[in-house]
C-alpha positions, 0 to 999 in steps of 0.5 A: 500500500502506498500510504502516500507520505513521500515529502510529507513533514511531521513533528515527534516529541520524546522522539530520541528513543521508544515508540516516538522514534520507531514512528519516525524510522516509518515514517521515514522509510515511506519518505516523510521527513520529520522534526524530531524533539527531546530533552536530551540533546546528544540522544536527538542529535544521534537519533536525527542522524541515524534516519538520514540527517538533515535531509530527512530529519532534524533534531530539537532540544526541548522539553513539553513542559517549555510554553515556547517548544509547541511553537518553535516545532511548528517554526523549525518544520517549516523553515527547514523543509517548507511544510507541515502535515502533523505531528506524533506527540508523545511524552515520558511515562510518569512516575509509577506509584498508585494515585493514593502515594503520589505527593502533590508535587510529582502530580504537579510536575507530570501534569505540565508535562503530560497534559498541559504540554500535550494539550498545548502541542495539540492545538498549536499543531493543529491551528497551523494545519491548513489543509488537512493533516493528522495528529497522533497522540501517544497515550496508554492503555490506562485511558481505558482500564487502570494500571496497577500502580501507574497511578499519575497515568492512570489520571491523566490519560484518560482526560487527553482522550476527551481532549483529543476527541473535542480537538477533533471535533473542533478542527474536522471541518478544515480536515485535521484529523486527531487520533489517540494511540493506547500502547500497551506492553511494548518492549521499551525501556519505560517498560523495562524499568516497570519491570525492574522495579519490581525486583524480579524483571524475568517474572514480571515480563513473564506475567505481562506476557502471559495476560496478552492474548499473543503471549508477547510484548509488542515491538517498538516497529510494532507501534510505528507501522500502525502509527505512521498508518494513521498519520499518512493520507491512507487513514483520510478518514480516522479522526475523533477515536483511539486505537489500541496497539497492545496484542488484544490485552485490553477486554473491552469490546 
């Protein structure tokens, strides 16, 4: 299938790693270029690098919590490759602990980054699509079902699905389509540190794999495929819903 992104520019924040940049290597090998953000500024320079450099990708140094990093995306696709067409917006996993046991300050603190730092990417990302486009938002499937001990996302996640659902509505009648992802256990290192902490990774991965209907944890490539589907003009007719990329695990219909 040609997903008919060969030019196509797009913007990917927490893209120096995981499912933000396993999106942008498809994204790339069907020809868009990106934008590529994080806080780390060696490990997005490497990351930019690795999927061609400055013909194909540029890498920014930034932060979603920063007012001025929705603004300055949008800015540094349009100099440096004259368009824009979407954006995949992902942010770190909050820190783990149940909603009870979270101080005040880490709700604080995730809440600028995970909500208000997607919220403000989304609608300056989608003011400044004129004709059509897509917007991914890399969420969890803690939007849908609690998870143990993931207290802050478990919060949060589900209220970007409502946001992403009015942004939709909002933004459909010029084409903009908003699409939220629900990743479940996908083999990254956020995941791997959830594994770790809980003293015995081996048999953690092992009950995570045995609650997941293909008895695996998905692949970050897994992510990416679907994802870069969605961002691209094949999925002209997706907007308003979210798709969950997490090998059956969540039980709702």
């Amino acid at each position: 299938m040609d997903l008919g992104l060969t030019d196509r520019v797009y913007v990917l924040t927490g893209a120096s790693r995981g499912l933000g940049y396993a999106t942008a290597e498809c994204l790339v090998a069907d020809g868009a270029r990106v934008v590529l953000s994080a806080r780390d500024g060696d490990a997005v320079a490497a990351a930019a690098k690795n999927l061609g450099g400055p013909e194909r990708a540029v890498g920014v140094t930034a932060d979603l919590a920063d007012p001025a990093t929705a603004e300055l995306l949008v800015s540094t696709a349009r100099e440096h490759f004259g368009r824009l067409d979407g954006a995949l917006v992902s942010v770190g996993g909050p820190p783990p602990g149940s909603a009870a046991t979270i101080s005040d300050e880490q709700w604080r603190l995730s809440f600028e980054t995970v909500f208000l730092g997607t919220v403000r990417t989304v609608r300056t990302v989608a003011a400044a699509l004129t004709d059509g486009g897509a917007i991914g938002l890399v969420l969890s499937t803690s939007a849908r079902g609690p998870v143990p001990g993931l207290g802050i996302s478990n919060g949060l996640r589900p209220g970007l699905v409502g946001v992403a659902k009015d942004i939709s509505d909002e933004y459909g009648a010029r084409g903009v389509r908003v699409v939220g992802l629900l990743p479940g256990r996908i083999l990254t290192d956020r995941n791997r540190e959830l594994f770790a902490a809980t003293g015995d990774p081996e048999r953690a991965r092992a009950e995570a794999e045995g609650a997941i209907p293909l008895r695996r944890l998905g692949d970050p490539a897994e992510f990416g495929r679907v994802a870069a589907f969605v961002l691209s003009p094949a999925a002209s007719y997706l907007t308003g819903l979210t798709i969950p990329v997490d090998g059956g695990a969540l039980r709702g219909l």
